[in-house]
Every structure is written in C-alpha cells, then in structure tokens.
N, C-alpha and C positions, 0 to 999 in steps of 0.2 A: 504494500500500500504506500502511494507515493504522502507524503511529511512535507506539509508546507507553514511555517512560523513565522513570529520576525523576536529577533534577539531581544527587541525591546519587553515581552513576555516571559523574561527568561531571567530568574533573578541570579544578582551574581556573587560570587564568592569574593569577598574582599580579604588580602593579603597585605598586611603594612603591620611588623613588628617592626619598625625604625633600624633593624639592622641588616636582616637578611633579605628584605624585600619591601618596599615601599611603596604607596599610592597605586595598588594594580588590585584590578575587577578581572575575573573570568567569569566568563557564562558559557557553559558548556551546547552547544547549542547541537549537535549531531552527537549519540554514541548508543552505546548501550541500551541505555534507558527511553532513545528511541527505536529500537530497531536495527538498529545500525551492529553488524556485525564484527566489524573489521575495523574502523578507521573510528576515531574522534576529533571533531571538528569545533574548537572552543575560541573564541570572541577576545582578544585581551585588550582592555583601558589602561595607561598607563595615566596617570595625573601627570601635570606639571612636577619636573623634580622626579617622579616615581622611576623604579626599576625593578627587575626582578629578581630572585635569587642566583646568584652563580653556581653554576652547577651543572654537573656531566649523570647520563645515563645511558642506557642499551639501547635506546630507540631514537631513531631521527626526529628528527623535525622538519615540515617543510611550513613556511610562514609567507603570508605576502600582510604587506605594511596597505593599512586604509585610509588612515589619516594621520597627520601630524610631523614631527620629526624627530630621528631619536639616532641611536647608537646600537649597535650588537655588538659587543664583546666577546672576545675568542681567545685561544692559547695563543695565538698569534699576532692578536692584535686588536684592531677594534674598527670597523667600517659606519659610516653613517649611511642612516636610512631615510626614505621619505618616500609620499602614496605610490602607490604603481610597481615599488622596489618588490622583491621576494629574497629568500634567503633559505639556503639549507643546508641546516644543521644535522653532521652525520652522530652518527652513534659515537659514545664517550666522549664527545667534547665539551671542551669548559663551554660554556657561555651565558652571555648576559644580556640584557633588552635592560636598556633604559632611554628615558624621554631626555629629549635633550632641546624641547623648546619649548613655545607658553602654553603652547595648547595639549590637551589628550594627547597623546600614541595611541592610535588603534591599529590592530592587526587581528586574521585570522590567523590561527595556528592549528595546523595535521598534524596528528600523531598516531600510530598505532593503537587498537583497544589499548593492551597491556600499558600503556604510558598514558592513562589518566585514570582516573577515579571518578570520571563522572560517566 
C-alpha cells in the first residue's frame, strides 16, 4: 500500500545535551513502523549553532542537504554544504553535521533498517 504524509505530522525527537549534540530534531519519516522494510528515511533540523554527534558506525549514510548551510565533518576533514548538495557517508567513518549559518540545516538522511530506531 502506497504511504503518503508530510513531515510536518510527524513529531520529532529533539537531541541537545550541550555536548554531544546540539539544537537537532529528527522525524523519522519512512521505516519500520511504516512498512518500510529495508531503508529509513529520517528529516534532520539542525538550529542555528546546532550539530550533531560525532560519531562512526556499520552503516552508511546517504544525505542530501534541503535547506540552509552547514558543514560535514570527517576523518579527513571537513566540506561545506548547502541545498541541492548530497553526501555519502560510508560505513565507520567519523562524522559530523553541523549548521554553520543563521538559518535551520535541513537535510534528508538514508540509512539502512539496522541504523535507526525509528
């Protein structure tokens, strides 16, 4: 059965311990808990200032950037992002998402089931 929402109905999980992640919303908008067998497709807001935690796992990442402007962080360095950009993150590598101007960061972000909990 085809699954038609809008993110705005979807409430989000807010993240800001002031050290390991700051000012960032996900709404998990495609996974499990609809139907979705395989992939998870989650919404992230980053605030002004906000970023998220550094950190490596087993699964990639693929992300495209919707609004705003920011940074990814990597073992290697650090690229900046802005709409329309995409990015992908392979399995174990460091990285990090932080806004890096006045407005929101939004970006979608894939991941495999196994690399969410929603």
């Amino acid at each position: 059965m085809v699954l038609v929402d809008s993110k705005n109905r979807v409430a989000p999980c807010r993240y800001d311990d002031g050290t390991t992640a700051r000012g960032v919303e996900k709404r998990v908008l495609i996974g499990p808990k609809t139907g979705a067998p395989n992939f998870v497709m989650r919404h992230f807001t980053l605030a002004k200032g906000g970023y998220s935690p550094d950190h490596a796992h087993p699964w990639e990442h693929e992300v495209y950037i919707l609004a705003g402007r920011g940074a990814v962080r990597f073992s290697g360095g650090s690229r900046p992002v802005a709409p329309g950009d995409f990015v992908y993150v392979p399995p174990m590598e460091e990285h990090q998402f932080a806004n890096a101007g006045d407005a929101p960061l939004e970006f979608l972000c894939v991941v495999p089931s196994e690399g969410d909990d929603g």
